[in-house]
Short mmCIF file of the C-alpha atoms (twelve columns), coordinates in Angstrom:
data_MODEL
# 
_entry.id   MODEL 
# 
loop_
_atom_site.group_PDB 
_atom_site.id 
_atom_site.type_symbol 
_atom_site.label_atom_id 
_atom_site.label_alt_id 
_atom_site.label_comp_id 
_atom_site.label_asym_id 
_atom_site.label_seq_id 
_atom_site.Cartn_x 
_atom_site.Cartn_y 
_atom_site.Cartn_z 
_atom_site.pdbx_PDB_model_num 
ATOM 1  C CA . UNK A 1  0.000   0.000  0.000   1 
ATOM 2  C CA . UNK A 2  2.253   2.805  -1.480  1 
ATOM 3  C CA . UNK A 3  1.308   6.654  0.240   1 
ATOM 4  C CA . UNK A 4  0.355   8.688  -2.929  1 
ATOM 5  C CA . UNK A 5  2.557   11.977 -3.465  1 
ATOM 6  C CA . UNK A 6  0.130   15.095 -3.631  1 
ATOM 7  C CA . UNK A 7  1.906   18.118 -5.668  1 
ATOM 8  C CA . UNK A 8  0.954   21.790 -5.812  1 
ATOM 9  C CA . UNK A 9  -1.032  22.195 -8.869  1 
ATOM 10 C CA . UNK A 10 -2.067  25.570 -11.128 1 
ATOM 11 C CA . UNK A 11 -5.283  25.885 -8.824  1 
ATOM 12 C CA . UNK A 12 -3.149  26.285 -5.784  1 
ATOM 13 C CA . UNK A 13 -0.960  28.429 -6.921  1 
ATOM 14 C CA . UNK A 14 -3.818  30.490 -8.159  1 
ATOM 15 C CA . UNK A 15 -4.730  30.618 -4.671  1 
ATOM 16 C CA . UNK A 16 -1.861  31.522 -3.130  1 
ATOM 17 C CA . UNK A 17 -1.203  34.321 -5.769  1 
ATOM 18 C CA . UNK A 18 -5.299  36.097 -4.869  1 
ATOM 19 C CA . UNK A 19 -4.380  35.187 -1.314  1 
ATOM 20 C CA . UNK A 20 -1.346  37.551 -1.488  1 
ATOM 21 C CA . UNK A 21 -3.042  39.952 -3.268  1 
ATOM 22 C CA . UNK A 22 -5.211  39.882 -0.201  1 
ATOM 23 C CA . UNK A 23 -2.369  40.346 2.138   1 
ATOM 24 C CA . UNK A 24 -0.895  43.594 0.048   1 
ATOM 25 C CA . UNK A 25 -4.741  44.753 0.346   1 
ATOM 26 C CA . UNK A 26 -4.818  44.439 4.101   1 
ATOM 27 C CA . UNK A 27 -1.796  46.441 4.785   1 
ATOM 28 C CA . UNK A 28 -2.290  48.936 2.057   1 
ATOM 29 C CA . UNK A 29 -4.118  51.654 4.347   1 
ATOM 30 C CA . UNK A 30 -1.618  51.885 6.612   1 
ATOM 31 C CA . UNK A 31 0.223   53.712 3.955   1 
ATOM 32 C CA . UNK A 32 -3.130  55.397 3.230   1 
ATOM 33 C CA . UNK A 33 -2.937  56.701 6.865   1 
ATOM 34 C CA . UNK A 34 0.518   58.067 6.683   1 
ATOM 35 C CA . UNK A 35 -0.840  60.154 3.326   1 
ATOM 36 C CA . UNK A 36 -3.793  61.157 5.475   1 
ATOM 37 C CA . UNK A 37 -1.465  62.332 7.852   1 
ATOM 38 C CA . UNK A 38 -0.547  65.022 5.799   1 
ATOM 39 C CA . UNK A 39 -3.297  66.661 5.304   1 
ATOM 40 C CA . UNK A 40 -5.026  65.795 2.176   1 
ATOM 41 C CA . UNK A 41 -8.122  65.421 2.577   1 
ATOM 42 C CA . UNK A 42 -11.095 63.341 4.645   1 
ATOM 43 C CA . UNK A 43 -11.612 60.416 1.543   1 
ATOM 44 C CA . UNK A 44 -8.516  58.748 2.918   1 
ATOM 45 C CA . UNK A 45 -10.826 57.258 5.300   1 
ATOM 46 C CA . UNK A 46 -13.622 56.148 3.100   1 
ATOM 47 C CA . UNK A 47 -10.750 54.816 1.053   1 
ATOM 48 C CA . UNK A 48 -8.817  52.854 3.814   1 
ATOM 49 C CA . UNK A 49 -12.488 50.749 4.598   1 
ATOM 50 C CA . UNK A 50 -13.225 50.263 1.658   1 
ATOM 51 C CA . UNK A 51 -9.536  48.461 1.047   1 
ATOM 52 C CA . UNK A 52 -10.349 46.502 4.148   1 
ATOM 53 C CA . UNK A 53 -13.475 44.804 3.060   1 
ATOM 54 C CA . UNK A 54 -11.872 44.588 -0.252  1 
ATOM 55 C CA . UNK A 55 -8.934  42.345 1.300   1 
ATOM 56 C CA . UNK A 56 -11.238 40.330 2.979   1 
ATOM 57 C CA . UNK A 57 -13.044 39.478 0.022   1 
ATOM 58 C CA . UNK A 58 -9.741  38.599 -1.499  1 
ATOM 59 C CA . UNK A 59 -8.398  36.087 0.700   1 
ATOM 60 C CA . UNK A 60 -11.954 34.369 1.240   1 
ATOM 61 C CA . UNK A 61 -10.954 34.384 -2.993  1 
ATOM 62 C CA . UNK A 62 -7.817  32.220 -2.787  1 
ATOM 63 C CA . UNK A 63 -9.130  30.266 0.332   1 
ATOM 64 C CA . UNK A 64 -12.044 29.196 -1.754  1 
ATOM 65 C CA . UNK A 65 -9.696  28.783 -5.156  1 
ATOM 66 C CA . UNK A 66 -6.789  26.571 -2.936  1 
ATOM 67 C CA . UNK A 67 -9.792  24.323 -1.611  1 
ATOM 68 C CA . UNK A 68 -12.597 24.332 -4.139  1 
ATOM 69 C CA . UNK A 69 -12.194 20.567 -6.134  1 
ATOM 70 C CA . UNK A 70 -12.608 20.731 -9.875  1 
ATOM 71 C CA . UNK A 71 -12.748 18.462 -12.386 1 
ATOM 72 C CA . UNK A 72 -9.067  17.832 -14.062 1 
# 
């Protein structure tokens, strides 16, 4: 009874690249606060929840992608 080798496939890379994507996502307002910081302007705020929920979506994305089974 061999043990059958599992490899990383395209789908899981796929995942791990909109995962990522989530990851820059979540830590892209703190850069949005340091521009804030200056003084722009009020939208900064609007901008940095939006990114939030946006990077949330994302890495439910590649969560779903890495575990989702499809038909090779």
């Amino acid at each position: 009874m061999a043990k059958e080798v599992k490899t990383v496939g395209a789908k899981e890379a796929l995942g791990a690249g909109v995962f990522g994507l989530g990851l820059l996502a979540m830590f892209l307002p703190s850069t949005v606060q340091k521009i804030a910081d200056m003084g722009i302007g009020e939208v900064f705020a609007m901008l940095s929840g939006s990114l939030m929920t946006l990077s949330v979506f994302i890495l439910i994305a590649g969560v779903v992608i890495m575990f989702a089974k499809f038909d090779d």
